[in-house]
N, C-alpha and C positions, 0 to 999 in steps of 0.2 A: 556713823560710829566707826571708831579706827581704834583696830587691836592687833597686838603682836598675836600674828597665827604662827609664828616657827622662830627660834635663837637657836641657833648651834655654835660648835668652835671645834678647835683643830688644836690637839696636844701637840708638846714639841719636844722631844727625846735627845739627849745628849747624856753620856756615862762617862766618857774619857776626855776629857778637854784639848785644846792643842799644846798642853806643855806634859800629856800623859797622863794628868791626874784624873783619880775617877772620885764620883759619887756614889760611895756606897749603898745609900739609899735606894739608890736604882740599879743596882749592880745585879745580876743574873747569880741565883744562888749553886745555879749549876753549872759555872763556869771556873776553873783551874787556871792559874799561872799558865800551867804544864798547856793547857788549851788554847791559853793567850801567845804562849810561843809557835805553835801549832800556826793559829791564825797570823802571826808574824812570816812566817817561813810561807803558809802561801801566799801570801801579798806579795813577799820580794820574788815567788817562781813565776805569779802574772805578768810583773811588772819585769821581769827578764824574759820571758815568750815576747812580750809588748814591743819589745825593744828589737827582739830577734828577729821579728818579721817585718817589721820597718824598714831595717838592715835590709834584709831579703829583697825587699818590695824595692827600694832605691836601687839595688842592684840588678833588679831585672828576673828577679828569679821566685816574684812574688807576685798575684792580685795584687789590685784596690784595697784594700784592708784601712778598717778603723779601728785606732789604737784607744786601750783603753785608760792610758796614764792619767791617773788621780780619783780613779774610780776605783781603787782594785779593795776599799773597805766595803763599798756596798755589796760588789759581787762576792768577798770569800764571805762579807758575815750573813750574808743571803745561805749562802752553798753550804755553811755548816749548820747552820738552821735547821737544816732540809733532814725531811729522814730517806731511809733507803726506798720506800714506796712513793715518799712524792713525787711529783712528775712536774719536768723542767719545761717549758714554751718561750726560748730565748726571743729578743730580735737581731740585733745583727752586731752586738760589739760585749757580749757577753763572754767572752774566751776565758776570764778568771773563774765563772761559775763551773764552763765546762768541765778544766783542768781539775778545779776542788770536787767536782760530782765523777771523777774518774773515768774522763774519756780521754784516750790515748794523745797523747798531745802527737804525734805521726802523723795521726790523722786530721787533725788542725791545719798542722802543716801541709798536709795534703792538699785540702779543701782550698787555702791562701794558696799553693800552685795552680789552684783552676781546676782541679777534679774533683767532680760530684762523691764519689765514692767519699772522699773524707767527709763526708755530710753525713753518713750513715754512720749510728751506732750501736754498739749494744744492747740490747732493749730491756737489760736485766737494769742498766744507768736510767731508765724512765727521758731521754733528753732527744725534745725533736730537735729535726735540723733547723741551721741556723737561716733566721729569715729576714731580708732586707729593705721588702716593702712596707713602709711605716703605717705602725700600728694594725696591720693585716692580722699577726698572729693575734690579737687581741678576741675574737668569735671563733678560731679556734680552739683558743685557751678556754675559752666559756663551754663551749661544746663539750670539751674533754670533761669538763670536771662534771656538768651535768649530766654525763654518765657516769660519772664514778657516783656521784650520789644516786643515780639511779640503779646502779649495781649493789649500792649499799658497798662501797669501799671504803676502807682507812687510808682514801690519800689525799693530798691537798694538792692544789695545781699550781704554781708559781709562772706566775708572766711577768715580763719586762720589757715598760716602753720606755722612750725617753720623753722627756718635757715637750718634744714635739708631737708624738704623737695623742698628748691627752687632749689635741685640740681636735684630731679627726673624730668623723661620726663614728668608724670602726670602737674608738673606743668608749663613747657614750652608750653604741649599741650593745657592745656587753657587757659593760657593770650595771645594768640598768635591767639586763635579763637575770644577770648572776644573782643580783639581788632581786628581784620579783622570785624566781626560785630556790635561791639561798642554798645557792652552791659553792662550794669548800674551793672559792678563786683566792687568790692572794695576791693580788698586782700590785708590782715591786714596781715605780717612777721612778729611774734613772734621771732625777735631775741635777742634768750638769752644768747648767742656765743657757747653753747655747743652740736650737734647731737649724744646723749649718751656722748658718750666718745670722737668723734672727735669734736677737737675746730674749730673755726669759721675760721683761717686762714687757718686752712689743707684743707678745705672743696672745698674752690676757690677762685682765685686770683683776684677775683675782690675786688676793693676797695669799695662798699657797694652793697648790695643786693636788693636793692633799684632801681640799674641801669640794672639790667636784664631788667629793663620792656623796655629798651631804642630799646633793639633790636629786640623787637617786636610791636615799634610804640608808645607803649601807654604813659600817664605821671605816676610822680613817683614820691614820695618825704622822705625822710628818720627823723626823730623825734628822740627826746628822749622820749625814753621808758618808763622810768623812771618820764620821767613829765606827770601828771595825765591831765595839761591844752594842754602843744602841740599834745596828743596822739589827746584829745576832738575835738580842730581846725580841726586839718588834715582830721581827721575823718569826722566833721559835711561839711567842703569846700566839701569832696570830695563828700559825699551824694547829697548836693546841685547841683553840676553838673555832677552825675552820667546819668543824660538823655544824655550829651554830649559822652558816654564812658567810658571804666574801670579806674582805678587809684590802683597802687600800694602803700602801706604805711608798709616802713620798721620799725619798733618800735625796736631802741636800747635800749635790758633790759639785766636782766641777771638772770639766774637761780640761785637762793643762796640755794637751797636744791638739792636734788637729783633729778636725770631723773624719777625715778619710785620709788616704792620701794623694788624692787630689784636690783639697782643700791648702787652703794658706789662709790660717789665724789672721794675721798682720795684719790684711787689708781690712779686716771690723772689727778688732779689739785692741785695748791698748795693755803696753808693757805692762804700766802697773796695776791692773786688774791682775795679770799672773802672777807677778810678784806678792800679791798680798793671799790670793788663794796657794801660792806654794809654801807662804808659813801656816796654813791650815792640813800640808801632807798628814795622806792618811797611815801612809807607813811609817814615818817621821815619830809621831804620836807614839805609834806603840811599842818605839825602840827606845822612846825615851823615857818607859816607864820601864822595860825590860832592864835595860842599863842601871836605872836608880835600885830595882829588884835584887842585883847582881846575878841575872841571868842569862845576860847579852853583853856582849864585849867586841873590839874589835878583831882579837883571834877568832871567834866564833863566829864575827860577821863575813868574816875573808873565807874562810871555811865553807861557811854555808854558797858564799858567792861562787867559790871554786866547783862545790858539787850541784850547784843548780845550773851554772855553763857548760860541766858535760854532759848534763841527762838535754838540756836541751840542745846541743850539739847533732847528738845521736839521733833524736826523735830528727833534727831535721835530714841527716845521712838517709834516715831509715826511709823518710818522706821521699827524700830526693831519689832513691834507687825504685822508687813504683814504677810497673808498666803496666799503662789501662790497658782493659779487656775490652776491643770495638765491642764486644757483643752484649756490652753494659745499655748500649744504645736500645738496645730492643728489653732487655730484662729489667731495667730499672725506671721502668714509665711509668708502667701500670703496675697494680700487686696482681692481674694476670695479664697474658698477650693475648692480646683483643686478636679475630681472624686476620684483620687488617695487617695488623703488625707480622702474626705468623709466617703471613706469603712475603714478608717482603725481608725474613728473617731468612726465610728457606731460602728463598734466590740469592741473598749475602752468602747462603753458607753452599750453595751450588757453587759458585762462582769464586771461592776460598778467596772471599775477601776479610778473612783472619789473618791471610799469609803477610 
């Protein structure tokens, strides 16, 4: 005998089309114009840091940095999603969620000069530092939230891999815990179809990445990436019932820069792949609904471009005038100094190697 033992499927969420228009039926009842401008104004502050540190980096005065040009829907409608309690577990090209969850963009800039120190934050912002071994943060992100459920907390844990890392075991092995104990995870897929240089269909045969979560129990639902309103829904529903268990949100976007800045696009994709994902811009969209609104104009767009070029100007003055503290080396290892470390602190500091 042969019988269906499982059918599942995988929603697909889009609100704002790429000529601006939305579907009210699926529109978020608790979202304002006034919030859609909101969410305009951080996409174009990501998308001008993105550009800043590029600059930077070409000039010598910057890391390796991955930019994150034509993602910046997924990150702000992730970041406004978020409440003040959830807690953020980036990977390593999340700079838009940063900046919207209000960590000092100085310190960004820091971190792309090469000092640990910008890696540290506030802890009142809930956001670890940023982390570059793929899909690594994914069993920390599980860990966290399986204490906040076992503190009995009201928070939700938000992780972000990219389409590469849903192929490591790192990430099987914690959606696969998250849900046997149905912990308030929310793993945001950054799919931008590219892992470096493998595209999104060499990677696996599945028809969206979205449906991994299927065979490990949990729910799941796949978005345009690209719309700044379906990323916000998916995101805020799933916070909403994260006391229920994890939820997986695949965000189809696309990378229109490079992996890093050691990468070069060119050599495995072709022009017109970018050309046809640059009339899908996700900032593009929501400027041309704002315009039709008459809430966006090109006085207002010039304006706003004027005062996002010297707030980030300054953060990077402010970045660039840091002097590390050698003695960051011995203080920021461990959260104590092990005896080991102590004797070889004290002979640093016998020997005024501060001077």
């Amino acid at each position: 005998m042969i019988s269906e033992a499982f059918n599942g499927s995988v929603k697909y969420l889009q609100i704002m089309n790429e000529e601006g228009e939305i579907d009210q039926t699926v529109m978020p009842q608790d979202i304002s114009d006034s919030q859609i401008l909101e969410m305009y104004k951080g996409m174009m502050l990501a998308r001008a840091v993105d550009a800043k540190v590029l600059s930077l980096q070409r000039q010598g005065r910057a890391v390796t940095y991955a930019p994150l040009l034509g993602e910046e829907a997924t990150q702000i409608g992730t970041a406004m999603a978020m409440r003040k309690q959830d807690i953020f577990v980036p990977a390593f090209r999340q700079h838009g969620v940063f900046i919207e969850r209000g960590v000092p963009m100085d310190s960004l800039f820091l971190y792309w000069r090469g000092f640990e120190e910008g890696n540290v934050f506030p802890k009142e912002l809930n956001a670890f530092p940023i982390i570059v071994p793929v899909a690594t943060q994914m069993p920390h992100a599980t860990g966290i939230a399986f204490a906040q459920r076992y503190l009995k907390k009201d928070s939700a844990v938000l992780v972000y891999v990219g389409d590469g890392g849903t192929s490591e075991g790192d990430f099987y092995e914690a959606i696969n815990f998250a849900g046997v104990w149905k912990v308030p995870l929310i793993t945001i897929i950054e799919n931008n179809q590219w892992a470096i240089s493998l595209p999104r269909n060499e990677q696996t045969m599945a028809k969206t990445l979205a449906q991994k979560a299927i065979a490990v129990g949990i729910d799941s639902i796949q978005v345009d990436g690209n719309d700044v309103l379906a990323v916000y829904k998916a995101t805020k529903d799933a916070i909403t019932n994260s006391s229920k268990g994890p939820m997986i949100i695949e965000c189809v976007t696309y990378r229109m820069g490079l992996h890093t800045t050691s990468d070069d696009p060119t050599k495995y994709r072709t022009d017109i792949e970018v050309e046809t994902w640059k009339k899908k811009d996700p900032i593009e969209r929501v400027k041309k609904y704002l315009v039709k609104k008459g809430l966006w104009n090109d006085a207002r767009e010039q304006q706003e471009t004027e005062a996002i070029s010297k707030l980030v100007d300054e953060s990077v003055e402010k970045a660039e005038r840091f002097k590390p503290d050698p003695r960051s080396m011995f203080s920021t290892v461990y959260s104590f100094m092990p005896q080991t470390l102590r004797e070889e602190f004290d002979e640093a500091e016998a020997n005024n190697f501060w001077q």
